[in-house]
N, C-alpha and C positions, 0 to 999 in steps of 0.2 A: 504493500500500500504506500510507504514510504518512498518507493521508486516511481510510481504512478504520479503520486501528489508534486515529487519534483519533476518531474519530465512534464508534466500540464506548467506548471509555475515557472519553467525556464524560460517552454517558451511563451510564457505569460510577459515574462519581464524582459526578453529580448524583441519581442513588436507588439506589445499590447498592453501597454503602461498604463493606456486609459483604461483600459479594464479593470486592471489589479486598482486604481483609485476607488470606482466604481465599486469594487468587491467590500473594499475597507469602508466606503460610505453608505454599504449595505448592512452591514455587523452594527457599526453604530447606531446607525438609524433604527434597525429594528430591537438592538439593547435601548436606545431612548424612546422607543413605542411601550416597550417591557415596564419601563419606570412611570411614564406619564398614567397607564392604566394604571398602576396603583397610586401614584401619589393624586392625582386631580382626584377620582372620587373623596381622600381623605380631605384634599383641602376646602371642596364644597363641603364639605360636611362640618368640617372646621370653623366656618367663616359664618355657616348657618347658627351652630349652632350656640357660638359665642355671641353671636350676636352681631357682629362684626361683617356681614354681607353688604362687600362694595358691588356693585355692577361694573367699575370700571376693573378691578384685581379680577374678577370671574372672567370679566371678556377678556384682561389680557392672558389667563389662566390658558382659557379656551385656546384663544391664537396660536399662543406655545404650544400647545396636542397638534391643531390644525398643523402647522408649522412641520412638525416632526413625522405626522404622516404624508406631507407633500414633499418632504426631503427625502422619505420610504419610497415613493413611490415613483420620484424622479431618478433615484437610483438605482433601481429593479429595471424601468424602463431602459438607461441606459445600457444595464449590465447585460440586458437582451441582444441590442443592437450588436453590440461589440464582442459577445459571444458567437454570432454568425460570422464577425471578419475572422473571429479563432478557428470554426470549422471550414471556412473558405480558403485561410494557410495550410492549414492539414493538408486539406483535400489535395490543393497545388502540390505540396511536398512530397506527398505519397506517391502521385504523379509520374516527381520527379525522379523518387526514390526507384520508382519500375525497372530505370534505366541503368542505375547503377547495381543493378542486383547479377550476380551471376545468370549466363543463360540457360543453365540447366538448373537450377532452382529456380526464374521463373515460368520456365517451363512442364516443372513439374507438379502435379495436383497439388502437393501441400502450399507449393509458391504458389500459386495462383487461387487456392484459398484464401489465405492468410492475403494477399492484394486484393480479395474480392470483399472478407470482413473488414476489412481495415477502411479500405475507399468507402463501405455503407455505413462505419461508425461515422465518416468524419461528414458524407453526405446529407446524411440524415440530423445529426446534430443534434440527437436525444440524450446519449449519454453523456455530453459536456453539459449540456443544461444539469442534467441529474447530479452528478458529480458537482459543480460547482454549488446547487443549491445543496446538496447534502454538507461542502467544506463549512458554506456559510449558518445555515443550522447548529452543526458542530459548536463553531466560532460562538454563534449566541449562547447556547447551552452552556458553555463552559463561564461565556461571562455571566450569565444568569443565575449558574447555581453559587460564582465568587459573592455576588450583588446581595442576590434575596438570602443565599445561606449564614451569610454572616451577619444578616440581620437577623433571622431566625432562631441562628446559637445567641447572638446575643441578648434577645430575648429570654430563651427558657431554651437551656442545653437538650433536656431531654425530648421536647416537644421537635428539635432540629431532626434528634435520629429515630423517632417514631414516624417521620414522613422518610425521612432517607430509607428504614425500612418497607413501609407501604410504596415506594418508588421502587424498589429493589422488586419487591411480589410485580406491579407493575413493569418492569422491565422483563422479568420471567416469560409472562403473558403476551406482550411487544413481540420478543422475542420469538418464541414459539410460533407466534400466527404471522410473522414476514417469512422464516424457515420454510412451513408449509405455502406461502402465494410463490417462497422462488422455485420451489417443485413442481407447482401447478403451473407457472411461467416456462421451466423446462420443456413440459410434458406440450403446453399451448404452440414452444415452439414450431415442436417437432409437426403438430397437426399444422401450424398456420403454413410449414413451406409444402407439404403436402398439399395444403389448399389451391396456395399460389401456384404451385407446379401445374396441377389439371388445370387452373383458368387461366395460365399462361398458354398452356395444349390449346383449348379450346378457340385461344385466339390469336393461338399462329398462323398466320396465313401459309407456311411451308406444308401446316399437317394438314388445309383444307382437304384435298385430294384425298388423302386416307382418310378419314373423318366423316367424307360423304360417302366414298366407294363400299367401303368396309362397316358403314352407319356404327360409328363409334360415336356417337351422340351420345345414346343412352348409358352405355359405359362409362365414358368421361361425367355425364352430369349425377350418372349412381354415386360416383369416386367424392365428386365435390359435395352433394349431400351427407354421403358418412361421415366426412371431414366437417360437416356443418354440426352434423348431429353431436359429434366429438368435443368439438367446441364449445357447443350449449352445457353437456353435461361438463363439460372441465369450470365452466363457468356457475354453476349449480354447488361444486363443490368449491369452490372459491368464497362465495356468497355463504353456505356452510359454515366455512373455517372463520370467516367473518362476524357473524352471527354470536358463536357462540364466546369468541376473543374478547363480543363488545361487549357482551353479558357481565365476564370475565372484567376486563376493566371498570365498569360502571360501577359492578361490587366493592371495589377496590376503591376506586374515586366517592363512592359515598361510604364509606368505612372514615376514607380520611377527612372526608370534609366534615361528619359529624364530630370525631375526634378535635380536627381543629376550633370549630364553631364551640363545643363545651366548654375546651379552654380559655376561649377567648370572652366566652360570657362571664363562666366563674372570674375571669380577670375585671371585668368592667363592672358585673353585681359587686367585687371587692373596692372596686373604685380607685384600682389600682391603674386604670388605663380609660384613656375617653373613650368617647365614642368615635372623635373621629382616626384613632389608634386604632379602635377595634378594624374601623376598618382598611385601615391602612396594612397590619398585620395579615387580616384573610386575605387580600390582594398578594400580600408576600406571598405567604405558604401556598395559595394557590398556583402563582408563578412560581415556586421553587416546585413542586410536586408534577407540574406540567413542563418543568426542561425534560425529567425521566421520557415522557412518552417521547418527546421531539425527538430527544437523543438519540432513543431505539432506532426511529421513521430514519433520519438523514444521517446515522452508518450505515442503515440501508441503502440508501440512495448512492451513500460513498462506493459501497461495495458491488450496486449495482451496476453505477456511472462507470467504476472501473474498469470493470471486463471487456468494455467496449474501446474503451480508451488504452486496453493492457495490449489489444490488438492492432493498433495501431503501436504504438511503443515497439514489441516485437517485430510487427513487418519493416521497420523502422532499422530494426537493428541484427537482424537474420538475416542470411542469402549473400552476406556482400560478396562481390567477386575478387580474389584474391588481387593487389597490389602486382599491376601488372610492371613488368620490365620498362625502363625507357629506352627509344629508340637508341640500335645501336650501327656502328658503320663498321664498314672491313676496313680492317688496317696493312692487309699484306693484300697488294694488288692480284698476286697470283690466284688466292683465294677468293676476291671479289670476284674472277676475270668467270673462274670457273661456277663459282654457285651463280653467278646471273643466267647459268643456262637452264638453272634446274627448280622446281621444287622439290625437298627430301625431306621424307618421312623417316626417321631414323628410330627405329625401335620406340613406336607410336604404344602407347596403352591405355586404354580410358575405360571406366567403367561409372554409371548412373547409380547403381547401389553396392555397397562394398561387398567384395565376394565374388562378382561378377560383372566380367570385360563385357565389354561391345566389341571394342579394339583391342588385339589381342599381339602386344611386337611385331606391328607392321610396319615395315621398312619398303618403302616405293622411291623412286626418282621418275619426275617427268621432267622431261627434254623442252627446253624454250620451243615453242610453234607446234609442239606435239597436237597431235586429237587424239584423247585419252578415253577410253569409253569406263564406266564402276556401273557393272552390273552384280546381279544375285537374288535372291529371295528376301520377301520382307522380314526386317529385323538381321539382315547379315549386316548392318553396320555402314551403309554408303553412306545417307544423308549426314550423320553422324563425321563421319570422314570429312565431310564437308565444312561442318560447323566447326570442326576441329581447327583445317584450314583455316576459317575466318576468323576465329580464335574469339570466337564465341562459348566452347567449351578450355579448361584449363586442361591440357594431357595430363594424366595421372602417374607417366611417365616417359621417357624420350622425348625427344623435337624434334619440331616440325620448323624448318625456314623456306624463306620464299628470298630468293638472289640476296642468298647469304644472310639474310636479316631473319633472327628467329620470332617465331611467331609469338605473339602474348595478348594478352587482352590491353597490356599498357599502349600496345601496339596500331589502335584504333585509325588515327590517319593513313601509317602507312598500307595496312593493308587494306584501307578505303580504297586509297590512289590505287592497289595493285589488282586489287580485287574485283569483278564483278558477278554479283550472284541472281540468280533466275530462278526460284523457288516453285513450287508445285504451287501454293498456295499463292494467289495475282495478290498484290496489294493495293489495290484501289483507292485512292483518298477521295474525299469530299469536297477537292478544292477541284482547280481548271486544271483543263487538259496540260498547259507547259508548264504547273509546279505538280504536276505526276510527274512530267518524266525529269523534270530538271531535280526535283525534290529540293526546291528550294523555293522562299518566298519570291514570289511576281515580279517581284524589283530588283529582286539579286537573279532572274533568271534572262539567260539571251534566248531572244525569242527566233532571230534566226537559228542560230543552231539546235532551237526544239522542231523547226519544221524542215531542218537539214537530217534530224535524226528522223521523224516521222515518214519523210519520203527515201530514206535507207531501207525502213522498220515495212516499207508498203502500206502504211495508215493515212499519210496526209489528205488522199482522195476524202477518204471517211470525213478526216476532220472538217477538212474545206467546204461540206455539203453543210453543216453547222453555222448559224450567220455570227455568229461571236469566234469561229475559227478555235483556235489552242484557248482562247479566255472562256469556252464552254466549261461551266461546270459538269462533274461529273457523279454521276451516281442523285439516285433521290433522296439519301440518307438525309442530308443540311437542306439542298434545294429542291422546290419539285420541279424545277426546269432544269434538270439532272440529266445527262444521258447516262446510259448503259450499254455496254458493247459485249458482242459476243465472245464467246471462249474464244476464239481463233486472234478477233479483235486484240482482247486484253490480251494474249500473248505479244502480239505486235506492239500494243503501246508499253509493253516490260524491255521488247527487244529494242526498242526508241530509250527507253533510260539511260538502257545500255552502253549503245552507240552516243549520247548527249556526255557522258563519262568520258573521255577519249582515250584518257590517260590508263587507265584498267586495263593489263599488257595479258589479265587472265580469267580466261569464261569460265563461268561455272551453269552448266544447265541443272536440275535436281527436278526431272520429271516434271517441266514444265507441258509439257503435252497430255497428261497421263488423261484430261478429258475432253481430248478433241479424240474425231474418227482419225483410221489411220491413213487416209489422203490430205487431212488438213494437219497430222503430225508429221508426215510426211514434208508438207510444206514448208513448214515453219524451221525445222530442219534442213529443207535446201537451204532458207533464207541466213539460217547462222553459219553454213559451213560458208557461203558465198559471203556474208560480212566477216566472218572470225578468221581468213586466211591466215591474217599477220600476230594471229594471237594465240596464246597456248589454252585449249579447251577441252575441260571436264564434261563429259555428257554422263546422265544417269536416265538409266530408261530399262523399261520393264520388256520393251518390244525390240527382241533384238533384227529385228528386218534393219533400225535405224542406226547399228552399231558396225555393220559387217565393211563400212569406209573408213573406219577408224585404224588412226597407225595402228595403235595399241587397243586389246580390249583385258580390263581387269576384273576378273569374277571373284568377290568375295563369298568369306560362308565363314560363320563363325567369328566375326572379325580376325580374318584372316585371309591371305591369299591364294586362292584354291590351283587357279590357272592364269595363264598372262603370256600375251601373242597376239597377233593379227585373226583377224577372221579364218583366213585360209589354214593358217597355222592351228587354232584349235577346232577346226572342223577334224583337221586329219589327224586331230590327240583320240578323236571320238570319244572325249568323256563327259561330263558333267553341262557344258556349252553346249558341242553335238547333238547331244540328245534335247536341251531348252530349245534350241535354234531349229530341231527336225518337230518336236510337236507345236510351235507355234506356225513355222511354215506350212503343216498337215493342216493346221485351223483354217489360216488364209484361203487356202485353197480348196477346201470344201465349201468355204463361204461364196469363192467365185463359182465354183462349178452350182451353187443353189440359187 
């Protein structure tokens, strides 16, 4: 809790000063709401009964309460506003945090959890609220019980620890019945994403097709009804636990207020204390007996507020990717002259969970201008290889360098400039056609050289039929004056990024065709061996019809290298290739003859 509490308050106090003013103008204000209810009833009462009733001491009486609940209430409001700019940092920082996280933890379930709770605490902006108002409760209570308790021992010693007692059974009670709502809060979770899950189904438009073909209507709304009925009854038993807590307190609360009110009569039948003591006292004790309840509610609130905020803290401070190498240069010309011809793998090892490689002491050299084919079965390790290159993953052991410079994540420009990658998965942005491919904002981008790249890439026709040209947005995500291009399309405008890169001396394709037919992978195919002449290029592809022009082709298994040769050359090994290469061929060709 104490890690929580400073990790909120740091960065309280490094951009959000006015807040923490706000926090502290909240504690007082509502310890001076605490004082004025009990002192104004004593001094009307005072003034009455003395005889002594000015109108002008009652109104200014008055104004001072007025006073102190419009300084409450200006402060609360503030501490609202400037709470949202606290979750509006977060949100940004988490963001940004995405970025610096290792890419195989945010690529894996548990990163991409932990970034999915983290980004919905700081979104949502429930548990800072909770949390702070649980700190500032706190905060009162403790001034509360210094204030009223030491006016109460100093009154009558015993009378202080007969409500400290009756506060104690009250806190028992507290106690108990928050225990049980964060069980029934557990349990609500669990139904409410269940809920949300089927009426998010319901109103996907991806599942329409199945939904109507398959009449999964009745299904889906059976699923969200249980989930409804679940709810009621979790809420039934909430109201329950409720119910019988208040009972439970109530007993308690009039236990002590009879006890108090005795004492304080037998004091004033003795004439030991006025009347307007007397009431000056029952206002104490009742504020000293009611910090117990508060206190229970807001380390509730503390402990609630936390968990939301503990996950952010964590995704905060897990996943970093280790402190990558700085750039480094060859110092012996011989050895620059020879690694700018190659990239080498030199006893490669990496594995996602311990125990178990992907990459398994793989040692490859490609040859400057090479065409490199990484074929194999899914999960033999190529994309991986890939990411490995980009140095997106950390090798777990060996290196990897590209013309002599090894690879690192410290390593980010350089193998920007050397690198260019093609992914299965298109990356589409929401902005115009030339900060796609430029991937840079509108103003940092040359707009010639995106319609130099486009008409490389075979696109610009497309674009040009667009009256805003390359400043067309894209996609309906942001706009609904969005366009959308086909698979074949969106491979073109990735192979336009590519070529707008100039400097990228090495292709990486990663099954970018995997959903076009095989006449438009085909195509797309011609289009890169005919732009990639002057460059050294990886292709990964599941169809080997597209590999058999390749210098080389490397068939992994196991992260490891099973075969490696020309087309020609492992046809005539007739192993593991051969036989991939003869029933994909057999498919083709049943297809034509059908």
């Amino acid at each position: 809790m104490i890690k929580i509490i400073s990790f909120v308050f740091q960065k309280i106090w490094q951009k959000h000063r006015g807040l923490l003013c706000y926090l502290i103008l909240c504690v007082l204000s509502s310890l001076g709401i605490s004082v004025v209810a009990v002192w104004f009833p004593a001094f009307v009462v005072s003034r009455i009964s003395t005889g002594k009733a000015d109108a002008a001491q009652l109104a200014a009486a008055g104004l001072v309460a007025v006073c102190v609940y419009g300084l409450q209430q200006m402060a609360s409001s503030g501490r609202g506003m400037r709470q949202l700019f606290l979750c509006r940092d977060f949100l940004y920082e988490i963001f940004l945090k995405r970025f610096d996280k290792a890419c195989a933890y945010a690529e894996s379930t548990e990163g991409q959890k932990a970034y999915g709770m983290a980004r919905q605490t700081a979104l949502w902006g429930s548990d800072f609220r909770i949390f702070l108002e649980g700190i500032l409760d706190l905060c009162v209570c403790i001034g509360s019980f210094v204030l009223f308790g030491g006016a109460i021992f100093g009154l009558q010693p015993g009378l202080f620890f007969v409500l400290l007692l009756l506060s104690a059974a009250g806190y028992v009670v507290c106690h108990k019945n928050e225990k049980a709502y964060q069980r029934l809060l557990e349990e609500q979770a669990g139904e409410n994403r269940r809920f949300f899950y089927f009426i998010g189904a319901a109103q996907n438009e991806k599942y329409g097709k199945d939904m109507r073909l398959y009449q999964l209507s009745e299904v889906v709304s059976g699923k969200i009804d249980g989930c409804l009925k679940s709810l009621v009854q979790l809420q039934k038993k909430y109201f329950s636990v409720l119910a019988r807590s208040g009972m439970l307190e109530g007993a308690i609360a009039c236990v002590r207020d009879i006890v108090v009110f005795l004492y304080l009569i037998q004091k004033c039948a003795a004439q030991e204390i006025s009347a307007a003591e007397f009431v000056l006292y029952y206002g104490i004790a009742m504020q000293f007996s009611n910090f117990v309840t508060v206190f229970v509610h807001s380390y509730s609130q503390l402990q609630t507020g936390s968990k939301g905020i503990e996950k952010i803290r964590t995704y905060m401070q897990e996943g970093e990717a280790p402190a990558g190498q700085q750039k480094t240069e060859c110092t012996q010309k011989v050895e620059c002259a020879r690694a700018a011809e190659e990239i080498s793998f030199q006893d490669v090892s990496f594995g996602y969970n311990a125990g178990r490689l992907v990459i398994d002491g793989l040692n490859l050299n490609i040859r400057k201008g090479e065409k490199l084919a990484l074929i194999g079965e899914n999960g033999a390790g190529k994309t991986t290889l890939v990411k490995l290159l980009c140095g997106l993953y950390p090798v777990s052991s060996g290196k990897i360098t590209i013309q002599g410079t090894e690879v690192s994540r410290g390593q980010a420009d350089f193998i920007r400039d050397q690198v260019a990658v093609l992914f299965q998965d298109a990356l589409v942005l929401p902005y115009t056609v030339a900060e796609n491919v430029s991937l840079k904002p509108l103003e940092e981008t040359d707009q010639n050289q995106v319609w130099a790249a486009l008409e490389q890439a075979g696109l610009s026709e497309r674009i040009k039929q667009e009256p805003n040209g390359i400043l067309t947005q894209m996609t309906k995500a942001v706009s609904g004056d969005g366009i959308s291009l086909s698979g074949g399309e969106a491979q073109k405008l990735l192979m336009a990024r590519m070529l707008y890169h100039k400097s990228a001396q090495i292709w990486i394709l990663d099954e970018p065709t995997a959903a076009l037919d095989a006449i438009a992978e085909s195509e797309v195919y011609e289009k890169f061996r005919e732009l990639g002449k002057e460059k050294t290029c990886i292709y990964i592809s599941h169809r080997l019809a597209s590999t058999q022009f390749m210098d080389r082709i490397i068939l992994l298994k196991d992260g490891k290298i099973q075969e490696s040769g020309t087309h020609k050359e492992l046809m005539a090994q007739n192993r593991m290739y051969a036989r991939l290469y003869e029933i994909q061929s057999r498919y083709y060709r049943e297809e034509e003859q059908q």
